[in-house]
C-alpha positions as CSV (number, residue, x, y, z in Angstrom):
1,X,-14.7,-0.6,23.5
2,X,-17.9,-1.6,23.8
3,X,-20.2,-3.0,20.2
4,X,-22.8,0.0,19.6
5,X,-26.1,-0.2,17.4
6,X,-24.0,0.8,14.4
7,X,-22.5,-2.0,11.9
8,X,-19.7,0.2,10.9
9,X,-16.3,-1.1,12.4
10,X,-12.5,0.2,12.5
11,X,-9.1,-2.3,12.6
12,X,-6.2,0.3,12.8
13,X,-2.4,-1.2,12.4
14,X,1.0,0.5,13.6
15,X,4.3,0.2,14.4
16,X,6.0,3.0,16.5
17,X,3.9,5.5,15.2
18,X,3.9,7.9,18.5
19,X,1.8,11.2,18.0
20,X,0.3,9.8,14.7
21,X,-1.1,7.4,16.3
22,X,-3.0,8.9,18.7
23,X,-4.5,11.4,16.1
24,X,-5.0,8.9,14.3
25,X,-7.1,6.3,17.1
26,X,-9.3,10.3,18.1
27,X,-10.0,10.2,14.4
28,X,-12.1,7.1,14.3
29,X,-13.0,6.2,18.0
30,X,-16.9,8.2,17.9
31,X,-17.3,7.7,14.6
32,X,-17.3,3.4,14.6
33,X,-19.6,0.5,16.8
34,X,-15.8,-1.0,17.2
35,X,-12.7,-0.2,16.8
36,X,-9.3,-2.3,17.7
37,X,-5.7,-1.4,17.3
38,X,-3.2,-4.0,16.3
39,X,0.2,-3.6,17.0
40,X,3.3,-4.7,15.1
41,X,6.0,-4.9,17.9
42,X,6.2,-1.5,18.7
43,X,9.1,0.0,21.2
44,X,7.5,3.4,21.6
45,X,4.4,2.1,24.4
46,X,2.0,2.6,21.5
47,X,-0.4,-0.5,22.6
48,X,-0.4,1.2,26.4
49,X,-1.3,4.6,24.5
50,X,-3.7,2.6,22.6
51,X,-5.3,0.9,25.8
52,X,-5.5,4.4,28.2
53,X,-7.4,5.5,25.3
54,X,-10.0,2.6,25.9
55,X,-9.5,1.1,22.4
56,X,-9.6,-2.5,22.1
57,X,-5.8,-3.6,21.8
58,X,-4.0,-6.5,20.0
59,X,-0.5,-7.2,20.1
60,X,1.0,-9.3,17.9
61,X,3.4,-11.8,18.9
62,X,6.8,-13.1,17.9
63,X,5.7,-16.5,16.6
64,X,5.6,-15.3,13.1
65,X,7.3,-12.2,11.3
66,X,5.3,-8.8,11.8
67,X,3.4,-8.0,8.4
68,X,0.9,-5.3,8.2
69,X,-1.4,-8.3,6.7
70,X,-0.8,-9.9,10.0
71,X,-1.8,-7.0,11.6
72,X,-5.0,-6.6,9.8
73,X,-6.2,-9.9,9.9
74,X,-5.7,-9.8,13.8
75,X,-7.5,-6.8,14.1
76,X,-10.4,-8.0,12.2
77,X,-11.0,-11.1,14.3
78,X,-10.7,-9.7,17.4
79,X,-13.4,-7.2,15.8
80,X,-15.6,-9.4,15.1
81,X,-15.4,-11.4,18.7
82,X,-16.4,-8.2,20.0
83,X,-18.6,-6.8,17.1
84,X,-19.9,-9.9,15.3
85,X,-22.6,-8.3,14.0
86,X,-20.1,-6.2,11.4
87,X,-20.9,-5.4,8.3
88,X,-18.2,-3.1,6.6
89,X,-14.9,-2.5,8.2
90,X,-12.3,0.4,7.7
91,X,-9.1,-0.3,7.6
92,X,-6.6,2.4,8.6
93,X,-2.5,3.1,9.1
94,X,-1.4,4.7,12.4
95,X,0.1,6.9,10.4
96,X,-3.2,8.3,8.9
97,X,-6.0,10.6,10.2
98,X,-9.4,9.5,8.9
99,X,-11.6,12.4,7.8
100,X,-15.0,14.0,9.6
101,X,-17.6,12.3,6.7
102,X,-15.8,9.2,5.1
103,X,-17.2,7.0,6.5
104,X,-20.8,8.2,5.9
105,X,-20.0,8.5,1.7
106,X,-18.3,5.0,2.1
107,X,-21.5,3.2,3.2
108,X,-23.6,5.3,0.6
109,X,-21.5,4.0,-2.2
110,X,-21.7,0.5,-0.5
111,X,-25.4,0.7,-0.1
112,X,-25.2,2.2,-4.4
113,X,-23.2,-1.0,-5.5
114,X,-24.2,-4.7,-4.2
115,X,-21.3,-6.3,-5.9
116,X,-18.5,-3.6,-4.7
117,X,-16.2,-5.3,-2.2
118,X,-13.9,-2.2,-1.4
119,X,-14.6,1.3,-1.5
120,X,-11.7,3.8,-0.8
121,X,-11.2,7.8,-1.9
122,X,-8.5,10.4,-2.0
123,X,-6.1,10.4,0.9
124,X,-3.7,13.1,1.0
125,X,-0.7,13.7,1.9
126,X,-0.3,15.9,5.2
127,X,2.7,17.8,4.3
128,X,3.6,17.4,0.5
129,X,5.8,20.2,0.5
130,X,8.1,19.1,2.8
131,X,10.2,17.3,0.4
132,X,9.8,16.1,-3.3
133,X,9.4,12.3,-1.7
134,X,6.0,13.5,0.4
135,X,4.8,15.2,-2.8
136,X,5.4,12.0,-4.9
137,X,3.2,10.2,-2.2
138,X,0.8,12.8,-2.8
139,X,0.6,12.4,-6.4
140,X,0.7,8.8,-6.2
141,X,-2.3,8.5,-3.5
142,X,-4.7,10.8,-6.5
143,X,-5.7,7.8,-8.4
144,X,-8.5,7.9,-10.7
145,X,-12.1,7.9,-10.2
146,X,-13.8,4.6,-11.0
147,X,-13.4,1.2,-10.5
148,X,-9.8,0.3,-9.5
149,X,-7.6,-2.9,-10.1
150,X,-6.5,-2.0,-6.4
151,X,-6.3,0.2,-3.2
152,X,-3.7,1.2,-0.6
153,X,-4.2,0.2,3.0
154,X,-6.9,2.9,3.7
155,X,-10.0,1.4,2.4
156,X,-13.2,0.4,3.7
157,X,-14.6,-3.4,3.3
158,X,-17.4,-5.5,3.2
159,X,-16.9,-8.0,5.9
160,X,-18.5,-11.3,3.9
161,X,-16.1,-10.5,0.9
162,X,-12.7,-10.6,3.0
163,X,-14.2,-13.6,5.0
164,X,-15.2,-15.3,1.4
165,X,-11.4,-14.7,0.1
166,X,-9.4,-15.1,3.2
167,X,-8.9,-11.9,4.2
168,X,-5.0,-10.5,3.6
169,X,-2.1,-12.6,2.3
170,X,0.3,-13.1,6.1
171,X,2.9,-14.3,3.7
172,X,3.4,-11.0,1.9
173,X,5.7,-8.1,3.5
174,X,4.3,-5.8,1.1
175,X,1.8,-5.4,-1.6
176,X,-0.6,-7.3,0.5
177,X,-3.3,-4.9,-0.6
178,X,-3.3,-5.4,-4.5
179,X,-2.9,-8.8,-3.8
180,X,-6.4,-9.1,-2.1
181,X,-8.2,-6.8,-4.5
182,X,-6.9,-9.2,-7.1
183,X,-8.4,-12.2,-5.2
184,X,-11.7,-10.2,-4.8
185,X,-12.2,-9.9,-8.4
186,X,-11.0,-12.6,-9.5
187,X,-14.4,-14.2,-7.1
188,X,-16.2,-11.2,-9.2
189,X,-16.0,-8.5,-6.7
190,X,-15.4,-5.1,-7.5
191,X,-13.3,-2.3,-6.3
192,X,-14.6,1.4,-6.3
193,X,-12.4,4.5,-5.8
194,X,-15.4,7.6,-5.2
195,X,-15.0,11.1,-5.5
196,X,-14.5,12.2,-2.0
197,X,-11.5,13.2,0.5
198,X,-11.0,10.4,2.5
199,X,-8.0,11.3,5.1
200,X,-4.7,13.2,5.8
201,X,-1.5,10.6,5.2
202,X,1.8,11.4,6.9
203,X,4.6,9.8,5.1
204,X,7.2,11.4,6.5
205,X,9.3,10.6,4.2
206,X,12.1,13.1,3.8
207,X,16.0,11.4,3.2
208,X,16.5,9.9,-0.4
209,X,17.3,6.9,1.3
210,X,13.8,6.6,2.8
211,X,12.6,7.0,-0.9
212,X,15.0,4.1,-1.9
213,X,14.2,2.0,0.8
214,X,10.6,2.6,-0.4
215,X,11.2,1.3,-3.9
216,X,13.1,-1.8,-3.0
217,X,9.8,-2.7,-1.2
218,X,7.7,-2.1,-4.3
219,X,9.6,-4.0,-6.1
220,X,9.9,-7.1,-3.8
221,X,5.8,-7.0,-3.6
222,X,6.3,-7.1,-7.2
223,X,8.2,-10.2,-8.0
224,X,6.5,-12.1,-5.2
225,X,2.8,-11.2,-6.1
226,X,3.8,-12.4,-10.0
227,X,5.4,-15.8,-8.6
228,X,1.8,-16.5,-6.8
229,X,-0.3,-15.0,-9.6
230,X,1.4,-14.3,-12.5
231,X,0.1,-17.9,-14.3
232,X,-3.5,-16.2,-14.6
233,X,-4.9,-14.8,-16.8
234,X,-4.5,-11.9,-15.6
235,X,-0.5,-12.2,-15.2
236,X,-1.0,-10.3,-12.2
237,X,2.4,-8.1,-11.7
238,X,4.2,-9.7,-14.4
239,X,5.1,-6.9,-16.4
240,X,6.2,-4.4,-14.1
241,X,8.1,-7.3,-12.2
242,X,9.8,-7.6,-15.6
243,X,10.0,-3.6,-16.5
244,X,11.6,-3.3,-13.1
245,X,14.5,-5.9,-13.7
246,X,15.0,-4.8,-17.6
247,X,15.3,-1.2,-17.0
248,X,16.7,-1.3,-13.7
249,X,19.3,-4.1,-14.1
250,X,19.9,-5.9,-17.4
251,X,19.6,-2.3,-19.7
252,X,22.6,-1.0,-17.2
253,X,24.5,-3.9,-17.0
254,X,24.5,-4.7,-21.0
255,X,25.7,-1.2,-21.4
256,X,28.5,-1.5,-18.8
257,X,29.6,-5.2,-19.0
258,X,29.8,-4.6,-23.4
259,X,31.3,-1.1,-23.3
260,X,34.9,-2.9,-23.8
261,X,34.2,-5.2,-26.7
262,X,32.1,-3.0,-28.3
263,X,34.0,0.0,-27.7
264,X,32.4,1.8,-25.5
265,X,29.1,2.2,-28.1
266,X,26.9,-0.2,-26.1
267,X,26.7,3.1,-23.5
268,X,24.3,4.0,-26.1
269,X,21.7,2.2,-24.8
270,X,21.8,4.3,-21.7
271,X,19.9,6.9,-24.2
272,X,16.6,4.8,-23.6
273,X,16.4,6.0,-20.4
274,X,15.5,9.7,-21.3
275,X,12.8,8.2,-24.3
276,X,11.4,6.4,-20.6
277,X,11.0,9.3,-18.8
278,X,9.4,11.1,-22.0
279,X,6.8,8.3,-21.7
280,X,6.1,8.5,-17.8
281,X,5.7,12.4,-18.3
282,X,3.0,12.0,-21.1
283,X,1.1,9.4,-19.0
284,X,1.1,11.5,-15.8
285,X,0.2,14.8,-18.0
286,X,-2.8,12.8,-19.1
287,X,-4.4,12.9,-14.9
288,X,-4.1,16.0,-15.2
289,X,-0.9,17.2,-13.3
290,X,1.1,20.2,-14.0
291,X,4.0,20.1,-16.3
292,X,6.2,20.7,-13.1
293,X,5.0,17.7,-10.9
294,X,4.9,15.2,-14.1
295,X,8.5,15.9,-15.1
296,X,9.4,15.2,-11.6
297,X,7.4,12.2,-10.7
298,X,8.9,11.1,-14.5
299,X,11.8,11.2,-13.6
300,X,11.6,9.5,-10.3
301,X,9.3,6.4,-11.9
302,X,12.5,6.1,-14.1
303,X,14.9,6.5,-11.2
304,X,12.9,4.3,-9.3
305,X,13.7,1.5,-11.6
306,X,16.5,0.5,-10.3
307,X,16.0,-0.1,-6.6
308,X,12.5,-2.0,-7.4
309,X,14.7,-4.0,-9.8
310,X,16.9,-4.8,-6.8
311,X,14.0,-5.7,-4.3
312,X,12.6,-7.9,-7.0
313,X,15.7,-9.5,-7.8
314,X,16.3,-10.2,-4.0
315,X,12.8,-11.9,-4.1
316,X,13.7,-14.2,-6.3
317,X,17.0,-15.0,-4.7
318,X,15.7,-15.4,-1.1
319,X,12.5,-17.6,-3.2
320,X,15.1,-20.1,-5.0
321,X,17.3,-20.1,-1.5
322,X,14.3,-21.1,1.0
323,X,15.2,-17.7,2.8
324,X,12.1,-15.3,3.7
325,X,13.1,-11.6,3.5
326,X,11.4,-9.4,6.9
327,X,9.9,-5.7,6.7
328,X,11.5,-3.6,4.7
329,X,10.9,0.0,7.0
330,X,11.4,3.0,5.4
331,X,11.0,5.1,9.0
């Protein structure tokens, strides 16, 4: 695609996304001066897709593992070979469909706030009630209205903020964009969620397993976020890398590995659990969900525990062992 009059520029990222993808690429391609695909290894012909389309197409090779931070980064230098001239860039997953006016309130709120290195909104889940996972997304993608600590991968950027910080972590197989909104603001950036739908999200996401899969990957961005960061001041990650592995391996394991000497009154401490969940419900309640979706994303958060306990404990393991752990794909 050719560089048009417009600043405004689009890196999508995907990995055997099929369909999605192409709704995804119709979603953007009028709307941006420049818009490149980068592709993680896909099977499906989704960089051939991408290219009959006439969208500028980077395929990531095998020299290094496939991270969605990869993937960005790629995209955004080949975007600004074509486009140098780029001001804010949108990034967005192949699995998303951007909507009709982002873009325009993005730049408004960019053109409002000088110091603002991120602006993102609400992005949706496209079918929440297909299972309780998709509606968990859902939930989880209505964060407040403000200024944020973070965002998720759908998020516009200014381009001289990424280039000042380094644009995304390579290293990271998750978590990757926390992890630069921390960097941002720690260089005194901000981050700005705005009232305003940004775009339709299709997790897909229906299997438990998918869901657990899911977690174990929270969990690893966890414990290796806190092993980069955690020493500031900030102790970026620290305490939910430490919730995850109390609650969701040393509470259990107490309570099993003393049931015997104690005689059987260490299962006791199983009882915290439910005094967890109480707590998750009344923090959800206070955003404003129904009693219904806040006993149920309670209880999962609680659930939860335990597979992000075993993806940061992994970290850990693979860290002290040399080893580094590839994508963790819950599709």
């Amino acid at each position: 695609m050719e560089c048009g009059m417009r600043v405004d520029g689009c890196v999508v990222i995907g990995r055997n996304e099929g369909a999605r993808l192409v709704t995804c690429l119709k979603s953007v391609a009028a709307k941006v001066g420049g818009l490149v695909y980068a592709d993680s290894g896909s099977s499906d012909g989704s960089p051939d897709v991408a290219r009959e389309m006439g969208v500028n197409t980077v395929e990531l090779d095998t020299s290094a593992p496939f991270t969605a931070a990869r993937g960005r980064n790629a995209g955004l230098e080949r975007l600004l070979e074509t486009c140098p001239s780029t001001e804010f860039v949108q990034f967005v997953d192949g699995d998303c469909e951007l909507l009709e006016n982002w873009l325009e309130h993005a730049r408004r709120a960019f053109d409002e706030h000088s110091d603002v290195a991120v602006v993102f909104g609400r992005l949706r889940e496209r079918h929440p009630d297909s299972s309780v996972y998709n509606r968990l997304c859902n939930m989880e993608w209505n964060t407040p209205v403000g200024e944020s600590a973070s965002c998720g991968g759908i998020a516009m950027m200014r381009v001289r903020a990424l280039r000042e910080c380094g644009g995304f972590d390579e290293g990271l197989i998750a978590g990757e964009e926390p992890e630069l909104c921390f960097r941002l603001r720690e260089k005194g950036w901000k981050i700005l969620r705005i009232e305003a739908d940004m775009g339709w999200h299709d997790a897909d996401m229906v299997r438990f397993g998918q869901w657990w899969k899911r977690n174990i990957r929270t969990g690893h961005a966890y414990a290796e976020c806190s092993r980069r960061h955690g020493g500031t001041p900030e102790r970026f990650w620290v305490h939910e890398t430490r919730s995850a592995e109390f609650w969701g391996f040393l509470m259990p394991a107490a309570a099993v590995l003393l049931a015997w000497p104690t005689a059987l009154w260490s299962l006791w401490l199983l009882a915290a659990y439910p005094a967890l969940a109480v707590r998750g419900y009344r923090y959800i309640r206070r955003r404003k969900f129904s009693r219904a979706e806040s006993a149920v994303y309670a209880f999962f958060c609680t659930l939860g525990k335990i597979p992000q306990a075993w993806g940061a404990v992994s970290c850990r393991l693979g860290a002290i062992a040399g080893r580094r752990r590839g994508l963790i794909e819950y599709k």
